[in-house]
Steps between C-alpha positions, in 0.01 A plus 500: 500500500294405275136682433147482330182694476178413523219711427169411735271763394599871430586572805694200660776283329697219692850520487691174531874492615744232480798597744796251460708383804792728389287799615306341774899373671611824663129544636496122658856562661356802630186332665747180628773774680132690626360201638833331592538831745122456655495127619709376732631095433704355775880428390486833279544870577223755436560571072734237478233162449600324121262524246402147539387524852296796435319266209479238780350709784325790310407330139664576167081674451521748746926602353322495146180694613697761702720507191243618288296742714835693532523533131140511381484820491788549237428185284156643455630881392754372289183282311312831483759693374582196259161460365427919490207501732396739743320327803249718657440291813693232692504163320344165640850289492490086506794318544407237228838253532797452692659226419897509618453851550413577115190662467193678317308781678237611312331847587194701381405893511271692393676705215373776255389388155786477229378672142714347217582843378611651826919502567604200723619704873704361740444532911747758542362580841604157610825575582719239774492604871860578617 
């Protein structure tokens, strides 16, 4: 995953992430078994409808988009943590590009004021649900 800053004013920066497929795979077979086991396609069992049905009946979109509202919340965490912010509110979040299921999301927060001589601290509160 790849990560930059951008400072808006003192108090907001945008945060641009680059996810590659490799981490976005085990969150679209996720969404296809999820969505496979919610619609019902004649000839195929409840959870048992291919991949390339679902993209027929359903839309590769809504796999990709359910892909990456599951997993929004840790791509944008692991950017915070990466770039050594602090949010102080929820972030505004745009999709920017999904092409082939590769992807930008860029997000913005409100965030305190860095001072160049204060130590760099990392989000330890942050921590993964289990």
């Amino acid at each position: 995953m790849k990560t930059t800053v951008e400072n808006l004013d003192p108090s907001r920066i945008k945060l641009t992430v680059e996810v590659p497929y490799e981490e976005l795979k085990p969150s679209l077979d996720a969404a296809y078994k999820e969505i496979g086991s919610q619609i019902q396609v004649p000839g195929f069992r409840r959870g048992h409808v291919p991949n390339r049905v679902i993209d027929q009946r359903v839309g590769r979109g809504a796999v990709i988009q359910e892909a990456v509202n599951n997993k929004l919340s840790d791509f944008y965490r692991d950017a915070i943590t990466e770039a050594e912010r602090v949010p102080m509110l929820q972030p505004e979040v745009d999709v920017v590009e999904l092409p082939n299921a590769t992807g930008e999301n860029e997000a913005s927060s409100p965030s305190p004021p860095r001072s160049p001589s204060a130590p760099s601290s990392s989000c330890r509160s942050c921590a993964r649900p289990s």
